[in-house]
C-alpha positions, -999 to 999 in steps of 0.1 A, spaced: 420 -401 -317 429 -373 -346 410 -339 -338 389 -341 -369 379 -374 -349 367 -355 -320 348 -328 -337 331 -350 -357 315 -371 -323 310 -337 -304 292 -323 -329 253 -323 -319 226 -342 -341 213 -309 -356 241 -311 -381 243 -346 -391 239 -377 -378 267 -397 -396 300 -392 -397 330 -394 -427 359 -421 -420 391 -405 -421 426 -421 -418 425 -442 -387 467 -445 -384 477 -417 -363 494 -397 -386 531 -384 -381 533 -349 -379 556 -336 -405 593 -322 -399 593 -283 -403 602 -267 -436 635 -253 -441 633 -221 -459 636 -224 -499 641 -267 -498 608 -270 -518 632 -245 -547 661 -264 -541 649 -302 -537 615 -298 -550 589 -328 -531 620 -350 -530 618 -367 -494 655 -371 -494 665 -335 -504 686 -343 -526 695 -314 -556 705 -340 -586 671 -366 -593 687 -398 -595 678 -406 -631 700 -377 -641 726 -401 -651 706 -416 -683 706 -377 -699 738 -392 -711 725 -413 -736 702 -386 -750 728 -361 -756 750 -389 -778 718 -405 -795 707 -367 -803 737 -356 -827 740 -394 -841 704 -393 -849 710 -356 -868 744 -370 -886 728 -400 -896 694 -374 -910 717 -354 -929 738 -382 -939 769 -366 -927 799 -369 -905 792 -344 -877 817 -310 -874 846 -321 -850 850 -297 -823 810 -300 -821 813 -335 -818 836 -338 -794 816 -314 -771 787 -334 -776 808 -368 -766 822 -347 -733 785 -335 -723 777 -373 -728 805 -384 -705 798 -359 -679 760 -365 -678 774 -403 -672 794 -394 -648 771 -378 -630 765 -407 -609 794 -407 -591 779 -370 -578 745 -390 -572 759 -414 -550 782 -389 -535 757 -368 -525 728 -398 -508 759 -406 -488 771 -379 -476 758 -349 -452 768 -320 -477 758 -282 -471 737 -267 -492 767 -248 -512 785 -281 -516 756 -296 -532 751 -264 -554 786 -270 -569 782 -308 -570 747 -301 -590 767 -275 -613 794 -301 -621 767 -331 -625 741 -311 -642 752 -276 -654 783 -290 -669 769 -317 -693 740 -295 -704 761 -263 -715 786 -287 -732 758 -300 -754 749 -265 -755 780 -252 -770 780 -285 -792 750 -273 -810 760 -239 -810 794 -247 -828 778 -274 -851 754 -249 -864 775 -220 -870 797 -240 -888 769 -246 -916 773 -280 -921 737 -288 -910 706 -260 -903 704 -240 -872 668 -257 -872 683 -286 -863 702 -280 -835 679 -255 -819 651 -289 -818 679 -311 -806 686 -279 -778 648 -276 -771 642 -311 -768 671 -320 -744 663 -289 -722 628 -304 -723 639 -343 -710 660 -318 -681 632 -305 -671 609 -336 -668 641 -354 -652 650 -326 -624 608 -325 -623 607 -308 -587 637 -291 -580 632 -258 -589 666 -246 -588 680 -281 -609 655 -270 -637 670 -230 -644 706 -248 -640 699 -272 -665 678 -240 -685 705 -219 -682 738 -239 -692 724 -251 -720 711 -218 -735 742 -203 -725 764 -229 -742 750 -226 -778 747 -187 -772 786 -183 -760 793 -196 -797 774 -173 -815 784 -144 -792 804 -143 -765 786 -113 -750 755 -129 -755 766 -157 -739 774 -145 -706 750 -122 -705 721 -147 -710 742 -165 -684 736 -141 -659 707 -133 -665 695 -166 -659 719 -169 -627 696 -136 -617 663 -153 -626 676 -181 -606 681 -161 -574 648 -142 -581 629 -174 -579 647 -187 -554 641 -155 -531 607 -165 -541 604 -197 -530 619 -194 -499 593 -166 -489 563 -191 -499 582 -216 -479 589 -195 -448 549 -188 -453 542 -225 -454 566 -233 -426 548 -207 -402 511 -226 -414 525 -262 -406 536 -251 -377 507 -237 -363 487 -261 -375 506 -289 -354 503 -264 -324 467 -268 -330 464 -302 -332 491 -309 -305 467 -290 -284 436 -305 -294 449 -334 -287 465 -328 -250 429 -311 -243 412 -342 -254 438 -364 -231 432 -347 -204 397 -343 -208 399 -384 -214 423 -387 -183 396 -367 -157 371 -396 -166 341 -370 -167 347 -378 -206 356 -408 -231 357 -418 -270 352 -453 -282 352 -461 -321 340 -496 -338 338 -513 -369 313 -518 -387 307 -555 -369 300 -538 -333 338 -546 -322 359 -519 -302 385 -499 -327 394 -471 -304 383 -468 -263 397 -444 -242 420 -461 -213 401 -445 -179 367 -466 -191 390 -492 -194 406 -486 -159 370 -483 -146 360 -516 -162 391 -537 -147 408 -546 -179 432 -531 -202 424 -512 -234 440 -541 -258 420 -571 -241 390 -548 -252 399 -540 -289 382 -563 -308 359 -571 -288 318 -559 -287 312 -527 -277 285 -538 -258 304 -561 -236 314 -525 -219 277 -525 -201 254 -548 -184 224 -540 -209 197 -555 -185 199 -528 -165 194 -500 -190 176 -470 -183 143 -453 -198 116 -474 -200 97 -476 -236 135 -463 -250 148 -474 -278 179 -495 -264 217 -493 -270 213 -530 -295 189 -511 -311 207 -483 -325 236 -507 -333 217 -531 -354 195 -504 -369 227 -486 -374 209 -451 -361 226 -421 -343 218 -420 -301 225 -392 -282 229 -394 -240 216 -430 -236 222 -437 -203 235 -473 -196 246 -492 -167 284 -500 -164 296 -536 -165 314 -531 -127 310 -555 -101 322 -533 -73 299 -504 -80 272 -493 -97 283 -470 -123 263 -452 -149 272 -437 -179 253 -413 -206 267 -426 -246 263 -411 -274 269 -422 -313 266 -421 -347 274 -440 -377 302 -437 -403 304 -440 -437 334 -439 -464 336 -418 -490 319 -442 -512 288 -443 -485 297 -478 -476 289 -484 -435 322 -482 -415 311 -482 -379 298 -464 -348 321 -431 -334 310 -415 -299 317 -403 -270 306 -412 -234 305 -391 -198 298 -400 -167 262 -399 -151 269 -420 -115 266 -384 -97 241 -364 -115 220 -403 -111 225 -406 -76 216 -364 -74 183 -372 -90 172 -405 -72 181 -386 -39 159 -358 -53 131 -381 -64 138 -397 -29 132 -362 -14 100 -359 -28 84 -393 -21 102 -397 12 103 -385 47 141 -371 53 137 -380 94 121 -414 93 130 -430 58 92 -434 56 70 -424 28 58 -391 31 24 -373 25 28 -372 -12 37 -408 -18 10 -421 4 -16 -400 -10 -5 -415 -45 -2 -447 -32 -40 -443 -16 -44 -431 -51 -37 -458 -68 -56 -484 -51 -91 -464 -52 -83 -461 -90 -73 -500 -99 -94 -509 -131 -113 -537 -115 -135 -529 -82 -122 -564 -60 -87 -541 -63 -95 -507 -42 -106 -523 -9 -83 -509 9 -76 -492 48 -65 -462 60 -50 -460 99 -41 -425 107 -19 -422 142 -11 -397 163 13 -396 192 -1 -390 226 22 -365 250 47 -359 221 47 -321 227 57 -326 259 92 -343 249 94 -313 224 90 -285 252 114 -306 278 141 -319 262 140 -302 232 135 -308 195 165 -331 189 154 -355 215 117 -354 197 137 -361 162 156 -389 177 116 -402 190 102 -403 158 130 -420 140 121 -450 168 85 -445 166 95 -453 129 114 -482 131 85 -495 158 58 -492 135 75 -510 104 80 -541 121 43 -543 135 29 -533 105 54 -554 84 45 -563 48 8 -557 56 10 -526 41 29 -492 36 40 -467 63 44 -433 60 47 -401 83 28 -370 72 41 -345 93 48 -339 128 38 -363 151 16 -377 122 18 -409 110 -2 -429 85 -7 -467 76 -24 -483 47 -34 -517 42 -43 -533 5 -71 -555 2 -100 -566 24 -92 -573 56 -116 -585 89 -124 -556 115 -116 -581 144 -78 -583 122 -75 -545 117 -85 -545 152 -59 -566 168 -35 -549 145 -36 -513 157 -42 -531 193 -5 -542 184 4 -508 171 -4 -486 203 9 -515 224 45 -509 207 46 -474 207 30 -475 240 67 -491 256 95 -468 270 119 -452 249 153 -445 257 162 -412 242 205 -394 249 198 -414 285 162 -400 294 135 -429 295 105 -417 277 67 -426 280 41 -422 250 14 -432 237 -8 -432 204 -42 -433 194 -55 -447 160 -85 -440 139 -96 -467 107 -114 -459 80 -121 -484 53 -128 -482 13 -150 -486 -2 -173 -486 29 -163 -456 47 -152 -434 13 -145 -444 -23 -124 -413 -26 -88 -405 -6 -103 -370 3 -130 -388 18 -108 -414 38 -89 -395 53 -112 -369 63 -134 -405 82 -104 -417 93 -91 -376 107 -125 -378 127 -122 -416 138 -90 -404 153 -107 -375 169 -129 -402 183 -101 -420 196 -89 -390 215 -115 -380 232 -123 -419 248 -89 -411 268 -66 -417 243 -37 -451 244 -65 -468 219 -84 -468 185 -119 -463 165 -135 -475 136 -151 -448 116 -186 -443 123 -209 -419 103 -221 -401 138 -186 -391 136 -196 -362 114 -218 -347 141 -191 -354 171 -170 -331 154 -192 -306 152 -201 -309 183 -165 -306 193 -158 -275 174 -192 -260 190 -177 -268 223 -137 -252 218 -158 -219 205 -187 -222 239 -151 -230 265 -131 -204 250 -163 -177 261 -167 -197 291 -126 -188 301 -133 -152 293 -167 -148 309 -158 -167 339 -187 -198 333 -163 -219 350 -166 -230 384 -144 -251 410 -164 -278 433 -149 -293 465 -150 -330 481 -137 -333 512 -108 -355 524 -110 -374 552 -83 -391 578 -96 -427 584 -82 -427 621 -106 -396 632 -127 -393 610 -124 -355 602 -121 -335 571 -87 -320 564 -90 -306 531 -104 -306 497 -98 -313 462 -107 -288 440 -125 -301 406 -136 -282 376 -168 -278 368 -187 -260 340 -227 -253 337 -230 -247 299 -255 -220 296 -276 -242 266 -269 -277 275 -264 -278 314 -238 -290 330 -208 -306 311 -189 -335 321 -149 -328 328 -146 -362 308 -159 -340 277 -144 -303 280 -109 -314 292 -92 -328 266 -105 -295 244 -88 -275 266 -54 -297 270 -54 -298 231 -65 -263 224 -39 -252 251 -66 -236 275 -56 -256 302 -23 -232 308 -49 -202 316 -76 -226 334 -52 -241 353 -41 -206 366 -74 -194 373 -84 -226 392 -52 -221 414 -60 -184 418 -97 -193 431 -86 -224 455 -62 -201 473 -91 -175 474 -118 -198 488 -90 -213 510 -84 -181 526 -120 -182 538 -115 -214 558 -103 -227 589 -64 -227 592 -63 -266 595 -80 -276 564 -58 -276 531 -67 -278 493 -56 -296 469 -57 -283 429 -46 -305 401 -16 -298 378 -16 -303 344 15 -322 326 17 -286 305 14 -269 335 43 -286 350 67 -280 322 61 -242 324 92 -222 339 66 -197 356 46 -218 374 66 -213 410 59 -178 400 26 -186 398 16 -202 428 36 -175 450 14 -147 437 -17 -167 442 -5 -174 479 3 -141 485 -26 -123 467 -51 -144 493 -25 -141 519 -30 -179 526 3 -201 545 20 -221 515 20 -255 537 -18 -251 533 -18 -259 496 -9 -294 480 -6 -294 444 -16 -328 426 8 -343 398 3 -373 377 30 -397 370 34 -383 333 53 -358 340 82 -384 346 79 -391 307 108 -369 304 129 -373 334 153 -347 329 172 -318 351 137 -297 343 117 -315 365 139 -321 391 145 -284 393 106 -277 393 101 -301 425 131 -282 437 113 -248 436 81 -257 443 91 -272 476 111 -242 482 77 -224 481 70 -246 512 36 -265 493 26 -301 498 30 -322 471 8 -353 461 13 -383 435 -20 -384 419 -32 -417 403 -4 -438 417 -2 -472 396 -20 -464 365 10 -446 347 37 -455 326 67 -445 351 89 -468 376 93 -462 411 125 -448 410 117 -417 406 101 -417 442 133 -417 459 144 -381 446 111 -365 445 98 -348 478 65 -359 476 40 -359 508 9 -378 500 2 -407 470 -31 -409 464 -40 -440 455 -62 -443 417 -103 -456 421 -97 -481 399 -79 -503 427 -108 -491 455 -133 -506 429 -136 -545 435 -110 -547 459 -138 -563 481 -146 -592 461 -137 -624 459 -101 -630 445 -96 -596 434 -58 -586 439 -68 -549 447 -62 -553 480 -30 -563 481 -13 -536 456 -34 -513 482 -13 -526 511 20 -524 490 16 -490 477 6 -481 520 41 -501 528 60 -480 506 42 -446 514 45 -452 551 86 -466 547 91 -434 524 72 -414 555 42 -404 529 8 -403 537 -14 -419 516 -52 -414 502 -76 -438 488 -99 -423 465 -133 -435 448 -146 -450 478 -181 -451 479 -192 -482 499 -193 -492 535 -171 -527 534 -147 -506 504 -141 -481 537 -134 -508 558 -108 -524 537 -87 -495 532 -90 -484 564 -79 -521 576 -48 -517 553 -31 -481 565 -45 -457 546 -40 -424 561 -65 -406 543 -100 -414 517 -114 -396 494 -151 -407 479 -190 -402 480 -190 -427 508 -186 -392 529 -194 -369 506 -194 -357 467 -184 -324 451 -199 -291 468 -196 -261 452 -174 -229 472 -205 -217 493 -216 -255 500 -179 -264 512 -176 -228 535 -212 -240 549 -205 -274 555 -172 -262 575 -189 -242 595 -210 -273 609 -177 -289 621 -150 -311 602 -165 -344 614 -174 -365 586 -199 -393 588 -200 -427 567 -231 -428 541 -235 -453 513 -248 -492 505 -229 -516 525 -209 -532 499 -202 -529 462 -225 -537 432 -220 -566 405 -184 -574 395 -186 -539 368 -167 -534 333 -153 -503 331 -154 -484 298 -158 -451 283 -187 -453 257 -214 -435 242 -247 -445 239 -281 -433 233 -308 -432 258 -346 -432 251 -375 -416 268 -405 -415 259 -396 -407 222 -370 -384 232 -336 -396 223 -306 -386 247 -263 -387 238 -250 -400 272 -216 -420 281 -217 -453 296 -188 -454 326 -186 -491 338 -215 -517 333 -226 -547 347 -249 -577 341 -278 -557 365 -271 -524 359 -248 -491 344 -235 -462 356 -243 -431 329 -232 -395 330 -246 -366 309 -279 -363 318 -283 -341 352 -304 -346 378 -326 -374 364 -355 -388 389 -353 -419 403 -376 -442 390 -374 -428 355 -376 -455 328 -350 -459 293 -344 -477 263 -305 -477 268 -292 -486 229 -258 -505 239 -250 -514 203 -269 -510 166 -284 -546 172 -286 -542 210 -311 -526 233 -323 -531 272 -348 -515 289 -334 -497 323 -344 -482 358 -330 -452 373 -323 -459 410 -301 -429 420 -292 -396 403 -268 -374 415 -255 -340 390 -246 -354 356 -244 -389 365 -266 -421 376 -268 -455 385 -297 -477 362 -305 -511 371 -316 -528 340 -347 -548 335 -332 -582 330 -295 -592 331 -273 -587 307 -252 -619 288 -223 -629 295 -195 -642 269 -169 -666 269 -144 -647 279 -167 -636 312 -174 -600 299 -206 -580 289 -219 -600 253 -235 -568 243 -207 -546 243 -177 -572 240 -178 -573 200 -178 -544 197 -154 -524 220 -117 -517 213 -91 -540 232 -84 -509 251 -120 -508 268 -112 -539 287 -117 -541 321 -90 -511 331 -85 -485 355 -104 -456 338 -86 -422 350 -104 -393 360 -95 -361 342 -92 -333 369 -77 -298 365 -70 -271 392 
């Protein structure tokens, strides 16, 4: 391609949008010009001095004197006559010098005398001719001077060019007939003429060194232009392509060709939009590449897909038409770059913005345009939609022990775990954090969304395996629906924010629907973060004390110290309630040290062979400090170390790391007792019971409860976990006992120690120092065996009295009766409307009472469904609130 070519398609469309045909045949650039050749040879090609019709000059200077002899009737003067006859020959003889001279490589001096013999020669004969014929006064000067004038004219037109043929051909012949009439004259005018000659010739070659200098600068500039446009073509960042005015390829730059598998000539000829897979073009609502070709309109950066198989390539074209000089439609002229990696930039950008860079999942701004979307569709049937919002349960706690990569590495699992559940139900998306969110198009069942985030927890509930660790979470879920529970996104996910709240606070590991009570539980809940945080500061917390007993004598050897708090407006507050505040405000670091401090205190003031025990947080556990902090509270109360037992739950063996084998390692350097608390209902194997140096596992209520009756497994796991406590050289303790024939069994299976109201129930410091001082023999007091078969469950419900509504939570249920917590110290006998469910109420009996919680027989018993559990309450409650082991939330 010529550089006028490539300035014309580089030009922008602010100057024209058509383009001028030139020459398409590469021209050939043009040999350099010697120095004074245009003088000498004129725009002769073959640089040759004498013009090849010289030769026919012949015949004019015979026919001129014949035609003035025959005029004048007269026989021409002889000495002119035979000049004129010798100028004749010469002229014809001239080409033998013709020929000589397109044969032969002659210097430039050889062809100046050849040129003076062939040309010179004949012209000053017939010069001299005339000269001698009109000084002999046979005939008129007149005449000879026209016959002079015209010849010299026919030499001129002949050597038409060649500058220096013209003044020889000038010269001799003036010369000639002026050397007759004076021989002075003659040769002056001869020289003269020789020095015009030079003169001009001086002349020339200066305009032709001039012109020499342009051409060649002018090839420097295009040789340049066009190595810059090679290269430029060879980098494949750019390309040119020309076509005729039928759409078929004139000119393509090779690389495209290169790119596209085939060779430039196969594609000459051929459409120029066979080079792109036009199905694929970008720019919705553009104009298209056929477009401008049949419309035959100028395009600028149209960016089309590449016709590749092996890769997707994309390419930005731009063109405009061409037209002759007569304005007649020639074809298309462009250029093309490559766009594959400023594409690619920009859908990783866009990807960026609309996706999470962990995960792959959507992030918050796609779902909320998503959510969006669906609540704006133009008919109503379209924006039913749901909203699950998740969040991890004990996620922090991988964070703080093994660090944020490991917790990165989690959620790209947690991820992949929830894709495949939810599948193409609906789109997944991770806000932030530990934050994840889930919405499901269309109307879909309760009982379905139900069994769905059922699904969900159960998945994300299963170990992970994280650079070797095993890892335990869980989640919990809250639903909100449109259009019943918002119409608006800001009002979905605010519903389905607080049903997760709700979800939280029933013990996490399961889901709520929203409910519009919500609104006032989270109040509630903020009231009660601001009323703990002033209880923490102004000491309105208190630690209780329930006795453990050995089974074999009988006698108290310690307590476990359990939080309480007496709210100064609404009483006392159930640990269920203020707990998980505090573990996800982060007051249970500072409650957790106070309670440790105050144990060791009040344990001071007892009897050197009673211990206490104090609960220890997950969060507690993973702090560095804590062996720090136990051996300042056992020396500020000056109490032996053996004398303490510190409680841990299975979950801190979610991360089983070099952390927390280190922190058993210290601890027991301290010389404290350490107890499994809630063996069984965690997520963690038994291996980890072979390195750590516990002393006690305390068996979890939740196997105490019903192990009495009739096919209940209880029993046995009881024996097994005694079997391994006793073959590990452990003692164990059975806790939640609270009837006679309960006692009996556990005591029948091994269990070292028990732990329940069936001796005796929380006492406060002053109660426990006082019922020491009586002795540590504990006596047996409760019913002789264990209620209805009992559903337990964490749920709240109203109670009413005598017009007086009441927010309580139900605990377990049976067909005959409940057992409620929240309202303290109720008389027995006291009647309520207990509301169950909207549809749902029974009346019911107090029959025991005893601090925040109590036992209600109900008037008549409750239904049963199919599936054997409580009718009223079975529809209704999550699959997590099937019969479980519901864990007790203590903290010291």
């Amino acid at each position: 391609m010529s550089a006028d070519v490539a300035s014309e398609t580089t030009k922008g469309p602010a100057t024209r949008d058509f383009a001028r045909t030139r020459r398409r045949e590469r021209l050939v650039a043009p040999a350099p010009v010697e120095a004074g050749a245009s003088f000498l040879f004129g725009s002769d090609s073959t640089n040759r001095l004498i013009a090849p019709e010289w030769p026919q000059m012949a015949y004019a200077l015979l026919l001129f004197p014949l035609a003035i002899s025959a005029y004048h009737l007269v026989i021409p003067y002889a000495p002119a006559a035979f000049l004129a006859v010798l100028a004749s020959i010469a002229a014809h003889l001239s080409r033998l010098a013709v020929r000589y001279e397109a044969q032969n490589r002659l210097e430039t001096g050889q062809r100046m005398a050849l040129m003076g013999v062939a040309v010179a020669l004949p012209m000053f004969l017939f010069g001299s001719a005339m000269g001698a014929w009109g000084s002999s006064g046979q005939i008129d000067w007149f005449f000879c001077l026209v016959a002079v004038a015209t010849v010299s004219l026919l030499a001129t037109v002949v050597q038409s060019g060649r500058l220096v043929g013209v003044l020889a051909a000038q010269v001799s012949i003036w010369s000639g007939i002026t050397c007759v009439v004076s021989s002075f004259g003659g040769y002056f005018s001869l020289v003269i003429g020789v020095g015009i000659a030079i003169a001009a010739y001086l002349r020339q070659r200066k305009i032709d060194l001039l012109l020499r200098e342009k051409q060649e600068s002018d090839q420097r500039a295009s040789t340049r232009a066009q190595e810059i446009l090679s290269d430029y073509e060879e980098t494949g960042q750019g390309w040119f392509w020309e076509t005729d005015r039928r759409g078929q390829l004139t000119y393509l730059s090779s690389p495209v060709a290169d790119i596209l598998g085939r060779k430039v000539d196969d594609l000459i000829g051929r459409p120029f939009s066979e080079l792109f897979n036009l199905s694929e073009q970008s720019g919705e609502g553009e104009r298209t590449l056929a477009f401008h070709l049949s419309a035959r309109s100028g395009f600028s950066e149209l960016a089309v897909r590449a016709a590749t198989t092996d890769e997707e390539r994309w390419w930005s074209i731009t063109g405009r038409p061409t037209y002759d000089t007569f304005n007649n439609f020639t074809g298309f002229r462009g250029s093309g770059t490559d766009l594959t990696e400023k594409r690619r930039s920009q859908e990783h950008a866009s990807r960026l913005a609309h996706f999470d860079s962990l995960t792959g999942l959507s992030n918050r701004f796609r779902m909320s345009q998503t959510l969006e979307k669906i609540l704006l569709a133009p008919q109503l049937h379209h924006r039913a939609c749901t909203v699950f919002l998740l969040d991890l349960d004990r996620f922090k706690q991988v964070n703080d022990t093994l660090g944020h990569p490991a917790g990165d590495a989690l959620l790209k699992q947690v991820a992949q775990r929830l894709e495949r559940v939810v599948g193409k139900m609906g789109r997944v998306g991770r806000l932030g954090g530990d934050e994840f969110q889930v919405i499901l198009p269309g109307k879909i069942e309760r009982e379905q969304l139900g069994h769905l985030a059922h699904r969900i927890i159960e998945s994300l509930s299963q170990p992970y395996s994280i650079e070797g660790s095993r890892v335990m979470i869980g989640a919990s879920v809250g639903i909100a629906l449109a259009p019943d529970d918002g119409v608006t996104s800001e009002a979905l996910i605010r519903n389905a924010d607080l049903a997760l709240y709700a979800a939280k606070d029933g013990g996490r590991g399961r889901f709520h629907f929203y409910a519009p009570d919500l609104h006032s539980d989270a109040e509630e809940r903020r009231q009660m973060e601001e009323d703990l945080r002033d209880a923490v500061s102004n000491g309105g917390l208190e630690l209780y004390y329930q006795p453990v007993v050995q089974t074999a004598t009988e006698k108290i050897t310690g307590f476990e110290a359990l939080l309480r708090w007496n709210h100064p407006e609404h009483g006392w507050i159930s640990p269920s309630r203020f707990i998980p505040i505090a573990e996800d405000t982060g007051l249970i670091a500072p409650i957790g040290e106070w309670a440790l401090r105050t144990a060791c205190q009040d344990l001071s003031r007892w009897p050197e062979n009673v211990r206490v025990a104090v609960n220890v947080s997950p969060l507690q556990f993973a702090n560095p400090s804590l062996p720090v902090i136990v051996t300042n509270a056992l020396a500020s109360s000056q109490v032996a170390a053996e004398r303490l037992e510190l409680e841990i739950t299975e979950s801190v063996f979610l991360n089983d790391d070099e952390g927390t084998d280190q922190m058993f390692k210290s601890l027991k350097a301290i010389g404290v007792r350490l107890a499994l608390d809630d063996f069984g209902t965690g997520y963690s194997s038994l291996g980890y019971l072979r390195s750590a140096p516990f002393d006690k596992i305390k068996i979890d209520q939740s196997f105490v409860r019903g192990a009495t009756q009739p096919g209940s497994r209880n029993g046995a796991i009881i024996a097994s976990i005694v079997s391994l406590a006793e073959a590990l050289g452990m003692e164990t303790t059975a806790e939640g006992v609270e009837t006679l024939d309960e006692l009996d069994l556990v005591r029948m299976l091994g269990c070292s120690h028990v732990q329940g109201y069936i001796y005796e129930r929380p006492l406060s410091s002053m109660n426990a120092a006082a019922r020491l001082s009586t002795g540590l023999m504990a006596i047996a007091q409760g019913p002789r065996s264990a209620r209805a078969a009992r559903q337990s469950m964490l749920r709240k419900v109203v109670l009413d009295h005598g017009g007086h509504r009441y927010n309580a939570m139900v605990r377990n249920i049976s067909q005959t009766g409940a057992l409620i917590e929240g309202l303290w110290n109720v008389p027995p006998g006291t009647i309520f409307r207990v509301l169950l469910a909207d549809n749902h109420a029974v009346t019911a009996t107090c029959r025991w009472s005893n601090d925040d919680r109590m036992g209600v027989e109900f008037s008549m018993p409750l239904r049963l469904d199919e599936a054997g559990r409580i009718a009223a309450v079975s529809g209704i409650a999550s699959p997590a609130s099937e019969p479980e082991a519901v864990i007790q939330r203590k903290v010291g």
